[in-house]
N, C-alpha and C positions, 0 to 999 in steps of 0.2 A: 338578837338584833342589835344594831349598833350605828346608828345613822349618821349623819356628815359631820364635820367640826367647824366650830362656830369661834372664831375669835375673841379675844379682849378686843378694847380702841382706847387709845387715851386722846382727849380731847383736849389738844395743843392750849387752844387761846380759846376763850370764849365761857367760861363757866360764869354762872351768873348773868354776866353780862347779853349771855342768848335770851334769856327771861326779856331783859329790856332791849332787844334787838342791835345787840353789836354784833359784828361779824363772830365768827367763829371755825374754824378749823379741825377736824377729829383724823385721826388716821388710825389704821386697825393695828394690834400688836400681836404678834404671832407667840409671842412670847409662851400667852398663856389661852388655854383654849377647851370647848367643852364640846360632848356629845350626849343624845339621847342613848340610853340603853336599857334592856330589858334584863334585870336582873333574876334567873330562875331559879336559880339558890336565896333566893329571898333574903341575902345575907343582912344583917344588921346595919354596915354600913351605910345602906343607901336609905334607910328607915326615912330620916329625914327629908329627904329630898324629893322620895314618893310619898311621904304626907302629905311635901307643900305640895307637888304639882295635882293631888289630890283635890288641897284647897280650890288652885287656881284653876282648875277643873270646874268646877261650881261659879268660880267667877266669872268664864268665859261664857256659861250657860245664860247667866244673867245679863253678861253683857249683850249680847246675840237678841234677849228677847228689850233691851231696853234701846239699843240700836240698830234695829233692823237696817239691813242696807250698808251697814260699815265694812261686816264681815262675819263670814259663818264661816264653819268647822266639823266636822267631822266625829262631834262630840261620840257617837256610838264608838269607834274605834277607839278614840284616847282615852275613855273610861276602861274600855275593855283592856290597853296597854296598863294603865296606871293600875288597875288589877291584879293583872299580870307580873309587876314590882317596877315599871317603869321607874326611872330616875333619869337626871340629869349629872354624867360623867363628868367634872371636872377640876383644870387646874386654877381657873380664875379665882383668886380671891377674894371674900366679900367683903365689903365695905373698905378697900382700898382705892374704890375712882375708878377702877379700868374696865367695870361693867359688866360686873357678872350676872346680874338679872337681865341684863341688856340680849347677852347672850342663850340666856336661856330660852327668850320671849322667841329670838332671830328662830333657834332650831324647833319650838314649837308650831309656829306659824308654818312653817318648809315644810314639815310633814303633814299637819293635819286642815291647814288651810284648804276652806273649796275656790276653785276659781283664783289662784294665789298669783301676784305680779312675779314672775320671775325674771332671776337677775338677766337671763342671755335675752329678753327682750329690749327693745328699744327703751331704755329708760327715759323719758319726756319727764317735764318737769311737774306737771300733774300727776304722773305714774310715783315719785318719789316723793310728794305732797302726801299723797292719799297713803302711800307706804306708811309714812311717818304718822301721819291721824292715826293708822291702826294699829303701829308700835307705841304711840303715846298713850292710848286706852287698855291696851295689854299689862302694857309696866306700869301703870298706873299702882296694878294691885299689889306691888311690891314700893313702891314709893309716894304715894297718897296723890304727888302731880310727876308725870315726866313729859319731857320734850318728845320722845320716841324718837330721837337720834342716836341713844346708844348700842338698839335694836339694829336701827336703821345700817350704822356701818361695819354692824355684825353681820346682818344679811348680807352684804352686798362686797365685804371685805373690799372695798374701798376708802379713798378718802375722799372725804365730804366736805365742802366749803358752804359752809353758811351764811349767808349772805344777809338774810331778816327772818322771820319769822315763816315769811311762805315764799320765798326765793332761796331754795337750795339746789346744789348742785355738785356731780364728781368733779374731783381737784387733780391736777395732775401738778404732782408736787416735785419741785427740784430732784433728783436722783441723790442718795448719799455718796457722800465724797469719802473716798477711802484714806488720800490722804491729809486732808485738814484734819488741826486740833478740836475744833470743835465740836459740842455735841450737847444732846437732850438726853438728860436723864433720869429715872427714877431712884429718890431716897426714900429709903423708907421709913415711919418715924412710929415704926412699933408697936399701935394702934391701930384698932379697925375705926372707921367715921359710921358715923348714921346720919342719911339722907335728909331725914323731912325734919330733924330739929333744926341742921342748919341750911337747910332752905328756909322754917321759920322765922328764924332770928333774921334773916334776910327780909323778909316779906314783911316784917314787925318794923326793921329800918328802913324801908322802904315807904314809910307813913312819914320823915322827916325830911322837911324839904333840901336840907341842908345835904342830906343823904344823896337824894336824888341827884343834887345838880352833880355833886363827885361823882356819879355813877356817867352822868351824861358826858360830860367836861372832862374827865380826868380818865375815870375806867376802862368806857368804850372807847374814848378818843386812842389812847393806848394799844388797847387788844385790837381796835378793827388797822391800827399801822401794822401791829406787829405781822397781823394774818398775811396784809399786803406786801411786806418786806420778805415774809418767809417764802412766799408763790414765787416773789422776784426774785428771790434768793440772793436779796441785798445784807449779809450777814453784818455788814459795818453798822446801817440803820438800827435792823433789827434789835441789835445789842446795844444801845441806845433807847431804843423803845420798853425791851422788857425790864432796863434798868429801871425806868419811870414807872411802868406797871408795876414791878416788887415792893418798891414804895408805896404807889398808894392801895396798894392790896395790907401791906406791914402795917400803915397809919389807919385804916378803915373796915379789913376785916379779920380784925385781930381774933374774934370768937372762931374763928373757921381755923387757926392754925394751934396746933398744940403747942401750949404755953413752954414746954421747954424747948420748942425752938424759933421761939422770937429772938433770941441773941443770935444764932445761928442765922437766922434772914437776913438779919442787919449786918450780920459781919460779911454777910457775901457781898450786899451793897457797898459798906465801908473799901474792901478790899481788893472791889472787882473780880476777884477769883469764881464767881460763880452769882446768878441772880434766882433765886425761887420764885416759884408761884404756886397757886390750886392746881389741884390734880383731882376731877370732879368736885363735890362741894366740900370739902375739907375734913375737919375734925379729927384728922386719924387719916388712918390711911397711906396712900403714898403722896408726898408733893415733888414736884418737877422741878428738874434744875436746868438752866444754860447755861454754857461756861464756852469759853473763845480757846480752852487750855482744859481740854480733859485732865490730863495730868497735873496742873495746878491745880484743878477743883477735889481729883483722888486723895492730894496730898492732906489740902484744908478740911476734907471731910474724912480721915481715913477712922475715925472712929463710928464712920456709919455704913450702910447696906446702902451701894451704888449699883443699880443698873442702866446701862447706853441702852435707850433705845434708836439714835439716831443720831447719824455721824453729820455736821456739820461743815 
């Protein structure tokens, strides 16, 4: 058996700041991608992966009887799969931001969901609400709280504009330009992050007021232009905008970025050659770059792991 493929998404603008209802922006990355498969050679490899979906097996049961009404499953079938050596195929890697449990949850829910919203209907904005409720209680049991938006535009291989907390919607985003310099990209900074410590330290500053109003004034104010510039495909603003955002992302959430490259942040700022940001909640992982001059930012970073996902 061997069922559909489920996308990465890296989620442009908007991390953290979706917690406190800035806009936000996710587009899917084809890049890297997973499916369910049934492995009958029982090989080793997959050990792990039909353990977890083992666990999250039992989790789904629970959830089911503590939320009646959200959503049921097919639980008789997926234990009998997960038996069978089910696993989950993939090339997404974890705890880089690009959503690999996000993706797992999408192709869970496709097959063994009863009564499931599927993407070829009318998506209404209740239909993608309710979607979201029941990817944010799935992924839950991989991240302690999620939004259920990384699910979200894995199912739907879309991109998705967030607009608050319960107003979202697909995005139809500027078309990439073949020939402009510019462009978004992933560096990679050679670590994996973990989720809920730094959502943590998030939630723990988030108790000081001084915090919040940055967050209000400065954070959001930034990420909901930048989303706006990026749909208008005003690249002059834009690059403007996420200059200010790198900054006060550099000056305020320095525990999310790996300490050896704070120098590195600040020289893209100093230099203009390129501006970083988050790339999911940080600490590892991958973080994202804009740069107005791909090849100016190749140059300045040639000691790192650059991938384009989107031309400018």
């Amino acid at each position: 058996m061997h069922g559909p493929l489920f996308y990465s998404k890296i989620l442009l603008f908007g991390e953290y700041g979706i917690i406190k209802d800035s806009k936000g922006l996710s587009i899917p990355y084809n890049f890297y991608k997973g499916a369910l498969k049934i492995d009958e050679q029982h090989a080793t490899v997959t050990h792990k992966s039909n353990k977890n979906l083992e666990r999250f097996t039992e989790y789904l049961v629970t959830l089911e009887k503590e939320q009646p009404g959200l959503v049921t499953f097919d639980i008789k079938a997926l234990k009998a799969d997960v038996k069978a050596g089910l696993f989950f195929d993939s090339s997404i890697p974890q705890g880089y931001g690009v959503g690999s449990s996000g993706a797992l949850v999408a192709a869970i829910y496709d097959k063994y969901a009863s009564d499931r919203i599927t993407v070829l209907e009318n998506l209404t904005r209740e239909k993608l609400l309710q979607l979201k409720g029941i990817f944010a209680e799935m992924e839950s049991f991989f991240h302690g709280k999620s939004s259920g938006l990384d699910p979200l535009n894995s199912y739907l291989s879309l991109p998705i504009l967030i607009n608050s907390n319960d107003n979202i919607e697909p995005a139809g985003i500027p078309s990439q330009t073949e020939s402009g310099q510019g462009a978004v990209f992933l560096l990679d900074s050679g670590s994996t992050g973990e989720t809920a410590p730094m959502v943590q330290i998030f939630m723990n500053n988030m108790k000081q007021e001084g915090f919040r109003n940055m967050l209000k004034n400065q954070f959001v104010k930034h990420t909901d232009a930048c989303v706006e510039d990026f749909l208008k495909g005003d690249v002059k603003s834009l690059f403007g905008n996420i200059k200010q955002l790198s900054k006060v992302v550099l000056d305020n959430f320095k525990p999310m970025i790996p300490e050896e490259f704070h120098s590195l942040w600040k020289k893209g700022i100093d230099t203009n050659a390129y501006y970083l940001k988050l790339c999911g909640s940080g600490g590892g992982g991958y973080m994202l770059g804009f740069t107005q001059d791909i090849n100016r930012a190749r140059t300045a970073l040639k000691d790192y792991k650059i991938e384009v996902v989107y031309n400018l």
